[in-house]
C-alpha positions as CSV (number, residue, x, y, z in Angstrom):
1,X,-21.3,-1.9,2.5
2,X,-22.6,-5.6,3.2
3,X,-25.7,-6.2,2.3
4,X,-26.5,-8.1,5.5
5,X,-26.1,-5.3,7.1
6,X,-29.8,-4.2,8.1
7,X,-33.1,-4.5,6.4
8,X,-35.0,-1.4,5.4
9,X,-38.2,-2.8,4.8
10,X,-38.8,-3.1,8.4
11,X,-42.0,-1.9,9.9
12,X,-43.7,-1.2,13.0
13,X,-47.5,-0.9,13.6
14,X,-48.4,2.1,15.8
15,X,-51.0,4.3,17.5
16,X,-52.5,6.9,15.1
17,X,-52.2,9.6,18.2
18,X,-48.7,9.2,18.2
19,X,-47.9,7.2,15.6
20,X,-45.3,9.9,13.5
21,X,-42.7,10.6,16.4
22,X,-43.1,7.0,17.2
23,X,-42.1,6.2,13.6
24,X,-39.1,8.5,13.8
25,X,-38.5,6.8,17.5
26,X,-38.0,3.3,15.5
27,X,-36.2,4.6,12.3
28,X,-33.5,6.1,15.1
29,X,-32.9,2.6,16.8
30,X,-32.9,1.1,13.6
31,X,-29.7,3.2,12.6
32,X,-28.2,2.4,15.4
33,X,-28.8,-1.4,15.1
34,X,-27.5,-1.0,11.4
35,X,-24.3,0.8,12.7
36,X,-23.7,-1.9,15.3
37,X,-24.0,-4.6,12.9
38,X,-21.3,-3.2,10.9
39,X,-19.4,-3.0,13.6
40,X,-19.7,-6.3,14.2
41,X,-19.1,-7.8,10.8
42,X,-15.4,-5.8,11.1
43,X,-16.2,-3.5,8.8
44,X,-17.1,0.5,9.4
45,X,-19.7,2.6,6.9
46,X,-16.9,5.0,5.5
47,X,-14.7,1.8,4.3
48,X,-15.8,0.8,0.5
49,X,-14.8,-2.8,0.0
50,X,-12.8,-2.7,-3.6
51,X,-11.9,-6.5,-3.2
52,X,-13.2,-9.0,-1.5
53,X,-12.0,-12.4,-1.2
54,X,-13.6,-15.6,-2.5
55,X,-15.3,-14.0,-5.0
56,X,-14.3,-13.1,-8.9
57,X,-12.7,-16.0,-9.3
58,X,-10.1,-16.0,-6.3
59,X,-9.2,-17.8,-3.1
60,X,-7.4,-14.2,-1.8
61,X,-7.0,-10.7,-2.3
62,X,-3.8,-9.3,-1.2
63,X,-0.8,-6.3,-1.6
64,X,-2.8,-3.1,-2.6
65,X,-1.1,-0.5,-3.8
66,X,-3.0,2.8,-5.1
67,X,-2.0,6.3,-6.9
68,X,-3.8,8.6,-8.5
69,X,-3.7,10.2,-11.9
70,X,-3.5,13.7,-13.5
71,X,-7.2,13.5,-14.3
72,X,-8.0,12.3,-10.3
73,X,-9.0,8.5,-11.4
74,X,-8.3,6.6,-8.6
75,X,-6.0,3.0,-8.9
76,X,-6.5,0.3,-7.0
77,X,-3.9,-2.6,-7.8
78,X,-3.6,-6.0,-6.0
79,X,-2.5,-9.4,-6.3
80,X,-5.7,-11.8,-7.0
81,X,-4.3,-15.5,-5.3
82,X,-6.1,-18.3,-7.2
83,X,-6.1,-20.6,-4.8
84,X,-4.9,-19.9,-1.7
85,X,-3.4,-17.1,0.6
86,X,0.0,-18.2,0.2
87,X,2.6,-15.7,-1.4
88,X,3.6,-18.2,-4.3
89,X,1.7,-20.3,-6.8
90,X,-1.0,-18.5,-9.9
91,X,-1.3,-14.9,-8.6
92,X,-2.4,-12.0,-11.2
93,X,-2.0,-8.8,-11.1
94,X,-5.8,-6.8,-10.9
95,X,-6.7,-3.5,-11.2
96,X,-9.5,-1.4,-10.3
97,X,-10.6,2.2,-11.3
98,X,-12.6,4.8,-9.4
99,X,-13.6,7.9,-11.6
100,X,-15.5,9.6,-8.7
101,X,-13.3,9.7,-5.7
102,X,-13.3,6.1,-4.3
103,X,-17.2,6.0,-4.4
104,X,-17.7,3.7,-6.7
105,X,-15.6,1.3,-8.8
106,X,-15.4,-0.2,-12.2
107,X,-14.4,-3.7,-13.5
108,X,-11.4,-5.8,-12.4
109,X,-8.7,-5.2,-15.2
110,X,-6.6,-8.3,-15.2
111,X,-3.1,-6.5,-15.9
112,X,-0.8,-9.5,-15.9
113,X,-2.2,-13.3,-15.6
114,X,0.9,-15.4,-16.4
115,X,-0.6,-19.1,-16.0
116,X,0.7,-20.9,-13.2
117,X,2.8,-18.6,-12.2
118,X,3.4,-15.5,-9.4
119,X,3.0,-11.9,-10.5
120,X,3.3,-9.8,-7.8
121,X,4.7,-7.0,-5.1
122,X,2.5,-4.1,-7.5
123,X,5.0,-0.7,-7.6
124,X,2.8,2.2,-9.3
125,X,3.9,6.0,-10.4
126,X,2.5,8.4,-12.4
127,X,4.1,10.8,-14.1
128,X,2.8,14.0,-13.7
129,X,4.0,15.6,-16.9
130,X,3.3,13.2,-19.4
131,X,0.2,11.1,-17.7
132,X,1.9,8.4,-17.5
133,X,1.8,5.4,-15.2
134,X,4.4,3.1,-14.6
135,X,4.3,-0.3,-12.8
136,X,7.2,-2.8,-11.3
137,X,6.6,-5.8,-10.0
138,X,7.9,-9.4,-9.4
139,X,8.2,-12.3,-10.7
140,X,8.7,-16.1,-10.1
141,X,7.5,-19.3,-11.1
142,X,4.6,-20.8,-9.4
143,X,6.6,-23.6,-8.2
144,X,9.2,-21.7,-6.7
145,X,8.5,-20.6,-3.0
146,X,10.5,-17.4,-1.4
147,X,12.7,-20.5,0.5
148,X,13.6,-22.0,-2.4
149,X,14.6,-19.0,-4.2
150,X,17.0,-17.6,-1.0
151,X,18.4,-21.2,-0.8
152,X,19.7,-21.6,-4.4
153,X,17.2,-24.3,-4.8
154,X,14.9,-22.8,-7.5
155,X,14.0,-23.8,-11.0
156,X,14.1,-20.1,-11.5
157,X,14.6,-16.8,-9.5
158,X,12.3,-13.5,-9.0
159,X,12.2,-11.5,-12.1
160,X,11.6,-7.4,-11.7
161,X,9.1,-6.5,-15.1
162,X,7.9,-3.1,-15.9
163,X,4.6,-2.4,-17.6
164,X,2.8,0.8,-18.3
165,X,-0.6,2.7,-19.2
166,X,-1.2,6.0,-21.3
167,X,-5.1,6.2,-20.9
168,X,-5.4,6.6,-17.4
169,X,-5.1,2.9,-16.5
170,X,-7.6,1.7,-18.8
171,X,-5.2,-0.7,-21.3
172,X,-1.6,-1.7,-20.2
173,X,1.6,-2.9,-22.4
174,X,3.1,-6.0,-22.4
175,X,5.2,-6.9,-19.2
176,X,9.5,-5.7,-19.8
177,X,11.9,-7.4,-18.2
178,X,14.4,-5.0,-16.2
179,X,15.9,-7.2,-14.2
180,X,19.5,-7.4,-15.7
181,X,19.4,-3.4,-14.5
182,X,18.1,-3.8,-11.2
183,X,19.7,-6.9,-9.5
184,X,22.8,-7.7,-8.6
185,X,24.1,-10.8,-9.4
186,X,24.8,-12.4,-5.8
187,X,21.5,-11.6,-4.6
188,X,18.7,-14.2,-4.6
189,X,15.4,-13.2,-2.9
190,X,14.1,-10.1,-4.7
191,X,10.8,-7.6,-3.9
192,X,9.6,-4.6,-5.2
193,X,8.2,-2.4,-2.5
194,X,5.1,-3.3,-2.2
195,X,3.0,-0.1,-2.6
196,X,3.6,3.2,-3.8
197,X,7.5,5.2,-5.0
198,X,8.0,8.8,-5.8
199,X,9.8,11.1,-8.2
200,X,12.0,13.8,-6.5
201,X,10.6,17.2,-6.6
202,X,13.3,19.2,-5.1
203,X,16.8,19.5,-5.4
204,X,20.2,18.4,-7.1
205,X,17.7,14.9,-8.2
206,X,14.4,16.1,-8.9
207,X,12.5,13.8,-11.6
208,X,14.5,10.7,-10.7
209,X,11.9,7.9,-9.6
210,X,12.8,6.2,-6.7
211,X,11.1,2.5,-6.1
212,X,11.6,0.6,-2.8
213,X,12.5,-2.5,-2.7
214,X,14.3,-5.7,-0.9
215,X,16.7,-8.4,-1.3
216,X,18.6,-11.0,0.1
217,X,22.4,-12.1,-0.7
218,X,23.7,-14.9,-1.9
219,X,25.3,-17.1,1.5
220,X,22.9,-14.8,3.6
221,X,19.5,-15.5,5.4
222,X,19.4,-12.2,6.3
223,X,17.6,-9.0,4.0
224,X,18.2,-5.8,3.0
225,X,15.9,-2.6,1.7
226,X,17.4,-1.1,-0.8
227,X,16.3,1.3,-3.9
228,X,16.3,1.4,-7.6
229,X,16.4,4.9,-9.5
230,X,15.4,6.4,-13.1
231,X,16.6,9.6,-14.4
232,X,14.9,9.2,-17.8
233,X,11.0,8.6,-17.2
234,X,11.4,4.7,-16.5
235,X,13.4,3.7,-19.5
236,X,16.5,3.1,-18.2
237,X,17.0,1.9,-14.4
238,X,20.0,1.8,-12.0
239,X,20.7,0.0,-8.3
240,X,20.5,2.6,-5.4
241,X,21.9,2.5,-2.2
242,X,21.1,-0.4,0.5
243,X,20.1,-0.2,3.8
244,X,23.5,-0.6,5.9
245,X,22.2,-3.1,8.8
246,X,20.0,-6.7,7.9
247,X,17.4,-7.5,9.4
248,X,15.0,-5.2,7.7
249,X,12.9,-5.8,3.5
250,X,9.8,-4.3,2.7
251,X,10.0,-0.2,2.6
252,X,8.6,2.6,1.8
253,X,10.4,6.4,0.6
254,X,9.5,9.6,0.9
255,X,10.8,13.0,0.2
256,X,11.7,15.5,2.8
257,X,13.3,19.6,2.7
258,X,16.2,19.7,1.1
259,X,15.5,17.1,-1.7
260,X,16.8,14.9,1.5
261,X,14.8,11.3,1.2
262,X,13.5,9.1,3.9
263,X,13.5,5.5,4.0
264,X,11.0,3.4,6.5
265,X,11.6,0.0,6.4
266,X,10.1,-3.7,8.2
267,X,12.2,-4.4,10.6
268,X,12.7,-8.3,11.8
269,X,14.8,-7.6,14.9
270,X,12.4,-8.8,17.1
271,X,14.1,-7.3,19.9
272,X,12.8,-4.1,19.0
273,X,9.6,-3.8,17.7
274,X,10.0,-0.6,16.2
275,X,10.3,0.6,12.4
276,X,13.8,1.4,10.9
277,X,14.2,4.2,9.2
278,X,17.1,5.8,7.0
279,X,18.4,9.3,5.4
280,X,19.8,10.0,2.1
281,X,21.0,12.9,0.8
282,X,22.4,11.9,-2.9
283,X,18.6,10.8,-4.6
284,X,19.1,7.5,-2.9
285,X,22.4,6.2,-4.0
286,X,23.2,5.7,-0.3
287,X,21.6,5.8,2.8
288,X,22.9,7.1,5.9
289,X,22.0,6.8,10.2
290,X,20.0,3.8,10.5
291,X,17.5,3.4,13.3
292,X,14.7,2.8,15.2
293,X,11.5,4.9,15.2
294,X,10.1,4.6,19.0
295,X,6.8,5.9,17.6
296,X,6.1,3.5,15.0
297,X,5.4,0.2,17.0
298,X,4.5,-3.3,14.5
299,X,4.1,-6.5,14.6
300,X,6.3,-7.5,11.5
301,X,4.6,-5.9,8.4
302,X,4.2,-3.4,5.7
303,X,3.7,0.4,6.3
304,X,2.3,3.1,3.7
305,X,4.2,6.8,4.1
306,X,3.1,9.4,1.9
307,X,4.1,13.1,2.0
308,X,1.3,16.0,1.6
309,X,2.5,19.4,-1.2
310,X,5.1,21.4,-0.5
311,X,4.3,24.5,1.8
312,X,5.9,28.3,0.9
313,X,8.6,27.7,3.8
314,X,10.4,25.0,1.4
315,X,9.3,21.8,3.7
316,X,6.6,20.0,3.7
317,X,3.4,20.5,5.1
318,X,3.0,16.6,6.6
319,X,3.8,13.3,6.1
320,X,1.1,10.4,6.5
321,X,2.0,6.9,8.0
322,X,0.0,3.9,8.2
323,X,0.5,0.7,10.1
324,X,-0.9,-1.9,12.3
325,X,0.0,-0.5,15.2
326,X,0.3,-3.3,17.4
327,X,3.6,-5.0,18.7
328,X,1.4,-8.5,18.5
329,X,-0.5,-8.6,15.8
330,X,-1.2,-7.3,12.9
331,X,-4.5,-5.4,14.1
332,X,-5.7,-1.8,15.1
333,X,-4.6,0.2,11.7
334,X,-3.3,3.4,12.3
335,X,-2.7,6.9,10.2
336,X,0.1,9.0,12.2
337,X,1.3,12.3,10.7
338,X,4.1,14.8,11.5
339,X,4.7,17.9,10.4
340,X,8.2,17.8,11.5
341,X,9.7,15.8,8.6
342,X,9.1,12.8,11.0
343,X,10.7,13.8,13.8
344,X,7.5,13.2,15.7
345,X,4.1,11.9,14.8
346,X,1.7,14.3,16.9
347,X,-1.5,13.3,15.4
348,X,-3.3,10.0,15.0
349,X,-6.5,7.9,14.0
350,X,-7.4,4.5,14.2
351,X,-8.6,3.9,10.2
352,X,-9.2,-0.2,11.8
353,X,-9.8,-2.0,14.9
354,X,-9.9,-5.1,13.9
355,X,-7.3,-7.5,11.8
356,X,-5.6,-5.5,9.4
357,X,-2.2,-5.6,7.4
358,X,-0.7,-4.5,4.6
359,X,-1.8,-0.8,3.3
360,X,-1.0,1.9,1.1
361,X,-1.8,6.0,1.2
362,X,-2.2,8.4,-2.1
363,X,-3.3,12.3,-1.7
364,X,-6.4,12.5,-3.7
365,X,-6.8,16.3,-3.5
366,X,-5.0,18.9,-1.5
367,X,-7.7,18.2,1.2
368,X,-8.1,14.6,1.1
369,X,-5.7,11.2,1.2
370,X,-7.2,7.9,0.6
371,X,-6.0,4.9,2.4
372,X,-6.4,1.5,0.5
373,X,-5.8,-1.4,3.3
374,X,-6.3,-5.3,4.1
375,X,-8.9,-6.1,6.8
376,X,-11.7,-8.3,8.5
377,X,-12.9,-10.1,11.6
378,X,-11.5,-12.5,11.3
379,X,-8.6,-12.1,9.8
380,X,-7.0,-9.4,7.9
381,X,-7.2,-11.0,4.6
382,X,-10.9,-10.3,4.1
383,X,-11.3,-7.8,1.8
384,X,-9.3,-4.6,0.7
385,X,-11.0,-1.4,1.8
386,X,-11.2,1.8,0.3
387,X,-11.5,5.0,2.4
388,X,-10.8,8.9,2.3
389,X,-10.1,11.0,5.3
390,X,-9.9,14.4,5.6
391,X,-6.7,15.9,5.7
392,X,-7.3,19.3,7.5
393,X,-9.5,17.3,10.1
394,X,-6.9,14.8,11.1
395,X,-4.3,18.2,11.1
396,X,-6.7,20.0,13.5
C-alpha cells in the first residue's frame, strides 16, 4: 500500500460528554478518506505492489509471469528495463519470492543480467514431481530492435535460453541455449509466451510441457502463435504445431477434457477485436478450428488463462481468463471464468479500473488463484501488482 495513502496520527479534540462516539464518528470518515485516496492514486487495498517502477535501479517494470511451487512459495518474475519502457536495450530478468501467500515479499533475485543486452518474454513451470522449475525466455542484443530482427537487418537474432532452480527459486543455473531445437530456420522474429505453460495431465500426452510462443517468417510481416513441447522434463525440446491463420503472436494454453488443449492467442486483425482461439487434440503438434471468441473483447494485448483441478466427472472444474477488457485501450482488467471448457465465460470481476496490461494467473490453493498484472493511473506501466481472489466467491 502507498504510504501517502492517509496519516494515522491524525487527531481531533472533542467534548468529554461525547467525546468516545465522536472519536469513533472520525476514525470512520477517516477510513473512508483513506479508501478514496487509494482509489485515487489507481491502486485498490487488496493489490500488493511487487514492482514498482523507478525504483531498484530501473526505468520500467514489465512482462510478469508467476507460478507456484510444490512447497506454495509464490514466483514473481519480470523484466527490469534499465532505462526506458521500450522492449529492447539492457533488460534483466528479476525475480521475487513470497513464502506466505503473496503477503509479503523477499529480495529482487536478479536471474539473468546479460550487460547491454535484452533478456526477456519470462516462460516459468514447475514440475510437480521433482520440484523443479524451469524457465524459457528470449534473447537479443540490445542493439537489435523487434524491426530490425523481422527485416533481416540485425547484428544478431532472438535467442530461446532455458535456465532452472532446485531450491524453490532461491539460486538458478546458468542460461542454455535451445534455440537450434525450437526455431526454424526461416523464421526471424521469435517470443516465448510471455507468462505461464503447462504439462498435460490427461491423456495419450500427459507430462509433455507445452510453452507458447510466437514467430514471424522469413519474407512475412505477418506472425504466428505456435508451440514448443518436451517429453523428457525440459531436456530435450521439439516445434509444435502453428496457428493456421496470421495475424495473431502472443498466447497462452490450457488443458481441457479429453487431454484436448486450448490455445488463446492476440489477435492483430483489427477488424475484429476479439481473441483467437485454437483446438488441438495431438499434445499440440497441430492446431485445429481457428476463431474468434465474441466474449473476450481487447485492445491488442496479452491475456493470462489458467485452468482450476480436475473435478470426478473427468473435466474441469473452471478455467480463469484475464484481460483488459476494453476494445480501446488497454484498461479495466478483467477475470472471466467458464465452467464449460470455454464455451462461455458466465462469471466475471473487474481485478482494475484503471490502465492495465499485460497479466498472468497461478492457482495458489484449491480455493484461491493469484493474479500478478501491470497497472497505474496513469499509465499501465506503474507497478506490477500482486492480488488473490477467492475462487469459490467469484464461482458463486
Amino acid at each position: 500500500m502507498n504510504s501517502r495513502i492517509c496519516n494515522k496520527n491524525n487527531s481531533v479534540k472533542t467534548s468529554p460528554s461525547f467525546g468516545g462516539r465522536f472519536l469513533h464518528l472520525i476514525s470512520h470518515f477517516t477510513l473512508l478518506a483513506c479508501c478514496a485516496a487509494l482509489s485515487s492514486c489507481g491502486g485498490r487495498a487488496d493489490e500488493i505492489t511487487v514492482f514498482k517502477a523507478q525504483s531498484g535501479g530501473y526505468k520500467s517494470y514489465r512482462i510478469p509471469a508467476i507460478a507456484v511451487t510444490p512447497k506454495g512459495t509464490v514466483l514473481a518474475f519480470c523484466e527490469g528495463r534499465r532505462f526506458s519502457r521500450s522492449d529492447c536495450g539492457d533488460i534483466d530478468l528479476l525475480l521475487r519470492r513470497s513464502t506466505d501467500g503473496g503477503r509479503s515479499w523477499g529480495k529482487r533475485i536478479v536471474i539473468r543480467d546479460d550487460g547491454a543486452n535484452t533478456c526477456g518474454n519470462p516462460v516459468p513451470i514447475v514440475l510437480a514431481d521433482s520440484g523443479r522449475i524451469l524457465l524459457l525466455t528470449s534473447w537479443n542484443l540490445g542493439i537489435d530492435t523487434e524491426n530490425l530482427i523481422t527485416g533481416h537487418r540485425s547484428d544478431d537474432t532472438r535467442r530461446i535460453y532455458l535456465n532452472y532452480s532446485d531450491d524453490d527459486g532461491l539460486t538458478w543455473s546458468s542460461p542454455a541455449e535451445i534455440t537450434g531445437m525450437v526455431k526454424a530456420a526461416h523464421w526471424s522474429w521469435y517470443a516465448t509466451g510471455p507468462g505461464g505453460a503447462i504439462r498435460i495431465e490427461k491423456g495419450d500426452y500427459a507430462g509433455r510441457i507445452v510453452v507458447p510462443c510466437n514467430h514471424v517468417e522469413a519474407g512475412a510481416d505477418v506472425s504466428y502463435s505456435h508451440v514448443i513441447f518436451s517429453d523428457d522434463g525440459g531436456i530435450t525440446w521439439a516445434i509444435g504445431g502453428s496457428s493456421r491463420e496470421p495475424m495473431v503472436n502472443e498466447c497462452q494454453v490450457t488443458e481441457l477434457s479429453g487431454g484436448r488443449l486450448l490455445l488463446n492467442m492476440r489477435n492483430y486483425d483489427r477488424t475484429n477485436t476479439q481473441r483467437q482461439v485454437a483446438l488441438s487434440d495431438d499434445g499440440g503438434a497441430s492446431w485445429r478450428n481457428q476463431s474468434f471468441d465474441p466474449a473476450l473483447i481487447e485492445p491488442a494485448c496479452h491475456a493470462s488463462i489458467r485452468a482450476l483441478a480436475w473435478n470426478s466427472s473427468g473435466s474441469r472444474k473452471a478455467v480463469f481468463f484475464i484481460n483488459p477488457a476494453s476494445t480501446l485501450a488497454r484498461e479495466n482488467l478483467t477475470l472471466r471464468v467458464s465452467t464449460d471448457e470455454c464455451l462461455s465465460w458466465t462469471a466475471s470481476r473487474q481485478l482494475h479500473a484503471g490502465p492495465a496490461a499485460y497479466s498472468d494467473i497461478a492457482v495458489l490453493s484449491e480455493k484461491q488463484i493469484g493474479c500478478l498484472y501491470e497497472a497505474g493511473k496513469k499509465n499501465a506501466y506503474e507497478r506490477i501488482v500482486f492480488r488473490s481472489i477467492d475462487m469459490e466467491r467469484l464461482l458463486e
